[in-house]
C-alpha positions in Angstrom: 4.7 7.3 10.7 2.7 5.3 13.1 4.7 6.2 16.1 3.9 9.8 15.2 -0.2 9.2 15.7 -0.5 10.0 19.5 1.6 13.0 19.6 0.0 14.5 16.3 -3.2 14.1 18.0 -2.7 16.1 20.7 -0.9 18.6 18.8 -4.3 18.5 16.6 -6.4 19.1 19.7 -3.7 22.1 20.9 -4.2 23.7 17.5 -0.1 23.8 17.8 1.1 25.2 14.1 3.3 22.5 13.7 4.5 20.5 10.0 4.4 17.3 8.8 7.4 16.3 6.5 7.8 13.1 4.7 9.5 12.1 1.0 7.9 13.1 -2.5 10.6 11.9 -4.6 13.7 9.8 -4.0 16.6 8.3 -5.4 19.8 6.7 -3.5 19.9 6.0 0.3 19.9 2.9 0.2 17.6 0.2 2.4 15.3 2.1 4.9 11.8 2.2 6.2 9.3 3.6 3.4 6.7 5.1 6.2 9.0 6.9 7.9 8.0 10.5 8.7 9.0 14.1 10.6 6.9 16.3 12.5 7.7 19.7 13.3 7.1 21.7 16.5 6.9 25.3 16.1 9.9 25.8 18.4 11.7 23.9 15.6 11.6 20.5 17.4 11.7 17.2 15.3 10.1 14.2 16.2 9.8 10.9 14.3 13.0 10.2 12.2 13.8 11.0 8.3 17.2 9.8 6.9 18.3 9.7 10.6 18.2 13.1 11.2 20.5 14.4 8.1 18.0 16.9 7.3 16.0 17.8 10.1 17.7 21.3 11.1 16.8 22.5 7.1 13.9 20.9 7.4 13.0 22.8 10.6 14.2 26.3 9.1 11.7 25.7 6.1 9.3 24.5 8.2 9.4 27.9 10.0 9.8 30.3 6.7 6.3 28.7 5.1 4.4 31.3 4.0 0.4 31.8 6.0 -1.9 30.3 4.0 0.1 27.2 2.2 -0.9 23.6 2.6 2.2 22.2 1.1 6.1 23.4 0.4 8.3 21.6 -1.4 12.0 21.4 -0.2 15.2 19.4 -2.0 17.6 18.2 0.1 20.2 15.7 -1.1 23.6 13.5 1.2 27.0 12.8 -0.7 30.4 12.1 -0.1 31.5 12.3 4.0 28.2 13.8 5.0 26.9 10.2 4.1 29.1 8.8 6.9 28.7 11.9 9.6 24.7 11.1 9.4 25.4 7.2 9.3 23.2 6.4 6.4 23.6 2.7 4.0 24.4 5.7 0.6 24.2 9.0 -0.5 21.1 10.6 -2.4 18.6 13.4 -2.8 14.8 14.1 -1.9 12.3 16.1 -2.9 10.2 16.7 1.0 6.7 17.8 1.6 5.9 19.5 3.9 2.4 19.8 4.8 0.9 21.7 7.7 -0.6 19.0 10.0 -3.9 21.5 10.3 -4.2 20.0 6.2 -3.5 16.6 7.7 -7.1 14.7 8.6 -7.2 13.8 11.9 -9.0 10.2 10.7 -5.4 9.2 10.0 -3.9 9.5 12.8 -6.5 7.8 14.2 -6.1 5.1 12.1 -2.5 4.8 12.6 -3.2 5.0 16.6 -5.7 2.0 16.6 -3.1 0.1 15.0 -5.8 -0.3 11.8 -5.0 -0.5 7.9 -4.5 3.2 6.8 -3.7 5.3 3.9 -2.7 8.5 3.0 -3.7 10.1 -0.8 -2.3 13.7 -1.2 -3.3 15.9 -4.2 -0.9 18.6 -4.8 -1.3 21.2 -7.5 1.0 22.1 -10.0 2.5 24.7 -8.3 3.3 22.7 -5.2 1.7 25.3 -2.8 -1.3 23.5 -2.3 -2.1 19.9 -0.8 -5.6 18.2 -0.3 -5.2 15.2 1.9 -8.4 12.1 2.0 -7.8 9.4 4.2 -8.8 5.5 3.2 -9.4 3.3 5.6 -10.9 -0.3 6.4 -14.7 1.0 6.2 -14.2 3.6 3.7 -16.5 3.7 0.7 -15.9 5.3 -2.8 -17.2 8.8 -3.1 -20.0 7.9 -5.5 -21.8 5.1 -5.0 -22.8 2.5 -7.8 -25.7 3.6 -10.0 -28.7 0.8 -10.0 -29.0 -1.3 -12.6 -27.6 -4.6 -13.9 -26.0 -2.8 -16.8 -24.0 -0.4 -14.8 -23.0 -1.7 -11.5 -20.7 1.3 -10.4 -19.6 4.9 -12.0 -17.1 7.1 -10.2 -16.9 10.7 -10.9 -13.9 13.3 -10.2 -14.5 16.4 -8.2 -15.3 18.3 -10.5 -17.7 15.7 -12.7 -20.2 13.9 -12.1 -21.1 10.4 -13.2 -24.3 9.1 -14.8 -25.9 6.0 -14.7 -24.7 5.1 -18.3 -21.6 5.6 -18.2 -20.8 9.3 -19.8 -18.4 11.8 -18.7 -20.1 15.0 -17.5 -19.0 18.4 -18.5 -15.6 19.3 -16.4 -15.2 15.6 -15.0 -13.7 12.1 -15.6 -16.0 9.0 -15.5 -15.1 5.2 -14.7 -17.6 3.2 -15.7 -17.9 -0.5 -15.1 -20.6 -3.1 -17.1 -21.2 -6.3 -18.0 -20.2 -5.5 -21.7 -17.2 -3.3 -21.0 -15.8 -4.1 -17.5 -13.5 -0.8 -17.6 -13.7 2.0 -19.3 -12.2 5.5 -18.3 -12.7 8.5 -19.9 -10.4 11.9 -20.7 -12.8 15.3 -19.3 -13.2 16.1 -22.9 -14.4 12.5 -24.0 -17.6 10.5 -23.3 -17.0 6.6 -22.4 -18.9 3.6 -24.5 -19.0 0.5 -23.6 -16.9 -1.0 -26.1 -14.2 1.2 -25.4 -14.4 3.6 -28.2 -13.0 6.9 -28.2 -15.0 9.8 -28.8 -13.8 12.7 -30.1 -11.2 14.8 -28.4 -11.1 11.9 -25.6 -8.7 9.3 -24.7 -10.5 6.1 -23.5 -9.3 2.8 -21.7 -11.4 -0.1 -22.1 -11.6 -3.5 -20.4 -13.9 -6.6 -21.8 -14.7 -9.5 -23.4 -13.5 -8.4 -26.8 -10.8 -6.2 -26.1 -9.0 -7.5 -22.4 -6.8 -3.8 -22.2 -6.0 -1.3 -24.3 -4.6 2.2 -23.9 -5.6 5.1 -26.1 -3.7 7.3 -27.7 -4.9 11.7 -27.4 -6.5 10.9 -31.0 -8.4 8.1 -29.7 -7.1 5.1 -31.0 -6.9 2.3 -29.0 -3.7 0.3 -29.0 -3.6 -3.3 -28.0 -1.9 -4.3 -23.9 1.7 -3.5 -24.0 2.3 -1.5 -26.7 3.2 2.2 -26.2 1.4 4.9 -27.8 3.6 7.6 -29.8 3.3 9.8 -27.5 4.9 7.9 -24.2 2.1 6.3 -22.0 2.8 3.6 -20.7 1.0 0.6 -20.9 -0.8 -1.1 -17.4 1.8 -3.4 -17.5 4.6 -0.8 -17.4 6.1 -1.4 -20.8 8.2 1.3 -21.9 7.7 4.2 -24.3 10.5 5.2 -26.1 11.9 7.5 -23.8 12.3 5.4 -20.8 13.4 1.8 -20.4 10.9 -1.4 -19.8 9.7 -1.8 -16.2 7.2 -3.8 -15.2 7.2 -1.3 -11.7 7.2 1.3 -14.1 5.6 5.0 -12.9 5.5 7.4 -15.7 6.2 10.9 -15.4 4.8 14.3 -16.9 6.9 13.7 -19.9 6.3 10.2 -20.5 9.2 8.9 -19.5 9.4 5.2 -17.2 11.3 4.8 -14.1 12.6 1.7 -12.6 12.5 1.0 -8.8 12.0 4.9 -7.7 14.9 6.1 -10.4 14.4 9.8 -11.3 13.7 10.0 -14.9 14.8 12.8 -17.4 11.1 14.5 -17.0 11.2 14.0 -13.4 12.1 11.9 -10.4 9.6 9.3 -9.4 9.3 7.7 -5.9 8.0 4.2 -5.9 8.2 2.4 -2.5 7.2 -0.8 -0.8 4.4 -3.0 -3.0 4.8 -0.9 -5.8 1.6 -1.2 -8.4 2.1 -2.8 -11.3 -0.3 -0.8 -12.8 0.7 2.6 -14.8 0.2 6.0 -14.5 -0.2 7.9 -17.6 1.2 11.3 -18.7 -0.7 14.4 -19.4 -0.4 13.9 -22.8 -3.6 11.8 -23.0 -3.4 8.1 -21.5 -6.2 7.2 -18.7 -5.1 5.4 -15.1 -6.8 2.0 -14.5 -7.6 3.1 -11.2 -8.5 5.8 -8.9 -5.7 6.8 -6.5 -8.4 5.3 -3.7 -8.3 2.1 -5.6 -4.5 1.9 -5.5 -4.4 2.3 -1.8 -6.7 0.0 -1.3 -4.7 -2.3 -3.3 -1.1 -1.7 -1.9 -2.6 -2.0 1.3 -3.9 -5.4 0.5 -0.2 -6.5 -0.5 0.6 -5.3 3.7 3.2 -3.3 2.7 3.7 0.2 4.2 5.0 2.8 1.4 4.7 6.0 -0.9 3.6 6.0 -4.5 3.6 9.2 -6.8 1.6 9.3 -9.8 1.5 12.2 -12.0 -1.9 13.6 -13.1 -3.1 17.1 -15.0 -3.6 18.6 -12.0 -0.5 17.9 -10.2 1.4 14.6 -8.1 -0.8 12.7 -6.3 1.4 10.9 -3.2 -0.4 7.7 -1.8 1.2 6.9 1.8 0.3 3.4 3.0 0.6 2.2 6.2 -0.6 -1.4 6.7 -1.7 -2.5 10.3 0.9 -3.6 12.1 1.0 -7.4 12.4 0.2 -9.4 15.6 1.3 -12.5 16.3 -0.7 -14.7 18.4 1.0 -17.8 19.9 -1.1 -20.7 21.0 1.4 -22.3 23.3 4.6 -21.7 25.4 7.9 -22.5 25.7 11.7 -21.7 23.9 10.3 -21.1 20.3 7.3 -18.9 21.8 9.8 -16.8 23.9 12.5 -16.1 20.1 8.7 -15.8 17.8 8.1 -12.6 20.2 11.7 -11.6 20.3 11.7 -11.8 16.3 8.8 -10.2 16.3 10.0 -7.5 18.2 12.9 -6.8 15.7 10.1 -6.5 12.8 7.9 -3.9 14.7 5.3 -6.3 15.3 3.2 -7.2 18.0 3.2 -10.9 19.7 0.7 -12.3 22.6 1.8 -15.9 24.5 -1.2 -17.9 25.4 -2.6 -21.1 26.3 -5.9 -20.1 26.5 -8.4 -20.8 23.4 -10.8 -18.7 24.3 -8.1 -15.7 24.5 -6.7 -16.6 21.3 -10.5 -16.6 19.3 -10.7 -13.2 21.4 -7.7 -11.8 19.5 -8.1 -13.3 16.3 -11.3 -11.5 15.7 -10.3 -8.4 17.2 -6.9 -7.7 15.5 -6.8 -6.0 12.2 -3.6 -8.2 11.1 -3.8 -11.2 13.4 -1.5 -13.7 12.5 -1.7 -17.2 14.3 0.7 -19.8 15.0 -0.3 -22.7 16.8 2.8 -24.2 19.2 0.0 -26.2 21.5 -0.9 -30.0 20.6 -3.8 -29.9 23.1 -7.2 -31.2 20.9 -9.7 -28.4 23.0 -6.9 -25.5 22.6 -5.6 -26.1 18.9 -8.8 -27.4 17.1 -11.0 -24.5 18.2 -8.2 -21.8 17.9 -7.8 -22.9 14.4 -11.1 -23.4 13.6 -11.5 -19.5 13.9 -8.7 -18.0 12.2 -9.9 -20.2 9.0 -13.8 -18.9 9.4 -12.6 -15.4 10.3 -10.0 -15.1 7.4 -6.9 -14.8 9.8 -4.4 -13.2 7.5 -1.5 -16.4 8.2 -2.4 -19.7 9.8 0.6 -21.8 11.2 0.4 -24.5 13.1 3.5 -26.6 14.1 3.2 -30.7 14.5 4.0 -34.4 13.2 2.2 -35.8 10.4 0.3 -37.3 12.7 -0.6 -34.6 14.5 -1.7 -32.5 11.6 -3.9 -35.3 10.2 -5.5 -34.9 13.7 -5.8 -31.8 13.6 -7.4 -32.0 10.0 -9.7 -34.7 10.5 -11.3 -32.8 13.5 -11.6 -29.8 11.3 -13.5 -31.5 9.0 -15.8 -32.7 11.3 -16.7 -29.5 12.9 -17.9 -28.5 9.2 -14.6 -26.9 7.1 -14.0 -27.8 3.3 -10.4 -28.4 2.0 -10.1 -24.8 0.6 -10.0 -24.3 4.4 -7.5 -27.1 5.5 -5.4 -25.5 2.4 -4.5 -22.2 4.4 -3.2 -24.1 7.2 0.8 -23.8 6.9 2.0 -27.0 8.5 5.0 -28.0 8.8 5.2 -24.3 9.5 8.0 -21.9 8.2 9.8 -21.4 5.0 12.1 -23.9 3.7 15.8 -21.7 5.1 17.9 -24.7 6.3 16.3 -24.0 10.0 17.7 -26.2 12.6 17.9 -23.9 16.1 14.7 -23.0 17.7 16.0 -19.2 16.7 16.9 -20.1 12.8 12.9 -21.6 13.1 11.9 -18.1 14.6 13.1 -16.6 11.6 11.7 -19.1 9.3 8.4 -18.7 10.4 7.9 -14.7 10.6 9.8 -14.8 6.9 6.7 -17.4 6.5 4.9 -14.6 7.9 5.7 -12.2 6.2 5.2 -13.8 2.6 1.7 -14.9 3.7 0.5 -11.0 4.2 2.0 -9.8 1.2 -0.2 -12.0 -0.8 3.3 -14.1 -2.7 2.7 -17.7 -3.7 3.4 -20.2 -1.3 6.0 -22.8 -1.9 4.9 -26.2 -0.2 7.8 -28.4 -1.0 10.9 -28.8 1.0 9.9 -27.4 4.1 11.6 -28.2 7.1 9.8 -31.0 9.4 8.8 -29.8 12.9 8.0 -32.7 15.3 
C-alpha cells in the first residue's frame, strides 16, 4: 500500500471521490504480499495491484454503485478453476473486500507511508458493514487516555463511549483496562466493574493479570478459568487454545461464534483473515470473553515484529481490521566492492532500500535518520568501522552486521569497549555476519545476510553456531 501514499495524497488534496479497496477476509491464493492495496479513480481507474488485477473491473463497478453517504461496502469476490490461470495467480480462493472511500481514510497515513515511517491502519466497521471509522498509529502516537497519577494505577484506558477512572472501574456505557501493581491486567465487560484481583462482578466478564493469578479468561457468569482452558461458551484462551468448536491454534482468531481459525482459514461462524506477524494473542467472541489488548496495542505490537499485514478481530460492535505497514528497511553499507554491489541488488528484490558508502560520518548520518536502518559493515578501516558501529549500538540500529576475521572482530570489540560500550552491546553485533545457508558465492552471502536481516527485524532468536566464516 505504500506505493499508493503519493498519489492518494494528491487525490486527498483534489477532493477526487475516489475508493480505497483492500482484503477483509481471505482464504486460498496462495503466497502474496499482505499490504497490498487498490485505489479507485472515479473514472473507474485502478491503481496499486490486488490479486493481480483479477478483480479490479468488479471492484471498479462497485466502487461506482456505493451509495452517498457510506464509509465502507463490503464486496465477495472469489478465483477457481481456469480463471486462476487467465489472472496468473499461485491458487484459487475468495475475499471478502472493503471498500472504503479515501475521504474516511486519514490523511496521517498516507503520510506515514510516504515518509517511509512505521505505520498502521485500525478500521472499526459496524455490524452492518456500511460504516468504517479509520485511526492511524504511528511512531509518536500516544494512547487516547493518558495514565491516571498514582503509584497504584499507572495507566486506565477507556472506550469511546466510557470513560476511565483512576481506580480502575468501568464507567457507565464503557470498557476499562486497568493496569496496577497488584493486578497488572484487568479488563472489564461495559456491564462489569474491574478489581484488582481479577474478580468478576456481576453481569461482567473480567480478565485478570498478577501475581496470584498470571491469566485467566472469564466466562459471561464471571468465573475465571485458569490460562488455556476454554470457557463453555467458546472464547478462546490468549494463547489460542481451542474451544470446542474450532481446532487448537496457537495463531488462533476467534470469530462471532466462537469458533478458531488456523492461518486465515474461514471458520464455520465466519472467515478470518490473519496475515504477516500474526498475534498470538486472542480475540474473544461476543458472547462474553475480554481482549488482552486494545486494537492500538496490537498494532503497535505487529509492528514491532516488522511485518507488514492485516488482522481481523471480532468485537460487539463489529470487525475491527488492523493494517500494518512496517517502514521499509534500509540497508546501509559501510564499504564497497562485489558483495556491496549483490547486498543492494538483493535488497532491491525485497523492496528495500540500500546506500554504498565509505564515509563514517554519512553512515552515523543515516543510521540516526532512518526509521528501519539496518547496518552492515564491509569496511576494515579502524576510523570508518569503529565509529559507524559505535552508533548503530547506542542508537538501537534495528540489525548490526559487520563482516571480518577473528582477528578483526576482536579489534573491532576491544576498541568498542574502550570507547565506553558493555557486552550487552558487543552481543548485538552479528559477526561472522549471515545465517548459517551453506553460502559460498559472494551472491549465496548476499542472500545469507538480508535472510540474516530479515530474522533480526522480526524480533526471532538468533542462532550463533555454525555460521559461515567471512575473512
Amino acid at each position: 500500500m505504500r506505493e499508493l501514499a503519493e498519489i492518494a495524497r494528491r487525490w486527498t488534496a483534489e477532493g477526487r471521490g475516489a475508493v480505497l479497496a483492500r482484503p477483509l477476509t481471505e482464504q486460498g491464493f496462495g503466497p502474496r504480499r499482505p499490504a497490498d492495496a487498490l485505489l479507485v479513480d472515479e473514472d473507474g481507474t485502478c491503481h496499486g495491484t490486488l490479486y493481480r488485477g483479477a478483480f479490479d473491473t468488479r471492484l471498479a463497478d462497485a466502487a461506482a454503485r456505493m451509495p452517498a453517504g457510506r464509509t465502507a461496502l463490503v464486496c465477495e469476490v472469489s478465483v477457481h478453476g481456469e480463471e486462476v490461470k487467465e489472472a496468473r495467480l499461485t491458487c484459487g480462493g475468495q475475499a471478502e473486500i472493503l471498500l472504503q472511500p479515501l475521504s474516511a481514510v486519514p490523511a496521517g497515513w498516507w503520510d506515514l507511508l510516504a515518509e517511509g515511517a512505521d505505520a498502521a491502519l485500525v478500521t472499526h466497521l459496524d455490524t452492518t458493514r456500511t460504516r468504517a471509522t479509520s485511526t492511524v498509529v504511528g511512531p509518536t502516537r500516544t494512547e487516547a487516555a493518558g495514565p491516571p497519577r498514582g503509584a497504584a494505577s499507572p495507566r486506565a484506558v477507556a472506550t469511546p463511549e466510557g470513560a476511565a477512572s483512576p481506580e480502575g472501574a468501568a464507567t457507565p456505557g464503557g470498557a476499562v483496562l486497568w493496569e496496577g501493581a497488584a493486578s497488572s491486567r484487568a479488563v472489564v465487560t461495559p456491564e462489569g466493574a474491574a478489581s484488582p484481583g481479577g474478580a468478576a462482578t456481576p453481569g461482567g466478564a473480567v480478565l485478570s493479570e498478577g501475581a496470584a493469578s498470571p491469566r485467566a479468561v472469564a466466562t459471561p457468569e464471571g468465573v475465571a478459568t485458569p490460562e488455556g482452558v476454554a470457557t463453555p461458551e467458546g472464547a478462546a484462551t490468549p494463547e489460542g487454545a481451542a474451544t470446542p468448536e474450532g481446532a487448537a491454534s496457537s495463531r488462533a482468531v476467534v470469530t462471532p461464534e466462537g469458533a478458531a481459525s488456523m492461518e486465515g482459514a474461514a471458520t464455520p461462524g465466519g472467515a478470518v483473515l490473519s496475515e504477516g506477524a500474526a498475534s498470538s494473542r486472542a480475540v474473544a467472541s461476543p458472547q462474553g470473553a475480554a481482549s488482552p489488548q486494545t486494537p492500538e496495542q496490537a498494532a503497535r505490537q505487529l509492528l514491532a515484529r516488522h511485518r507488514a499485514g492485516r488482522e481481523v478481530r471480532y468485537t460487539d460492535a463489529g470487525l475491527v481490521l488492523i493494517e500494518t505497514c512496517p517502514a521499509v528497511p534500509h540497508l546501509v553499507i559501510v564499504g564497497g566492492g562485489e558483495l556491496a554491489e549483490l547486498l543492494v541488488a538483493q535488497a532491491r528484490v525485497l523492496g528495500w532500500q540500500a546506500t554504498v558508502t565509505d564515509s563514517a560520518p554519512d553512515a552515523r548520518a543515516l543510521l540516526t535518520t532512518r526509521p528501519a536502518a539496518c547496518l552492515i559493515v564491509l569496511s576494515h578501516e579502524p576510523d570508518v568501522d569503529v565509529p559507524v558501529l559505535h552508533t548503530a549500538l547506542t542508537a538501537d540500529v534495528g540489525y548490526v552486521g559487520a563482516l571480518g576475521s577473528r582477528r578483526t572482530q576482536a579489534r573491532r570489540a576491544e576498541a568498542l569497549t574502550a570507547a565506553g560500550l558493555d557486552a550487552t552491546h558487543l552481543a548485538r553485533v552479528h559477526g561472522p555476519i549471515g545465517l548459517d545457508l551453506g553460502a559460498r558465492t559472494p551472491a549465496e552471502t548476499a542472500l545469507a545476510v538480508c535472510a540474516e536481516v530479515l530474522v533480526a527485524l522480526g524480533g526471532r532468536g538468533r542462532e550463533d553456531d555454525g555460521r559461515p566464516a567471512d575473512a
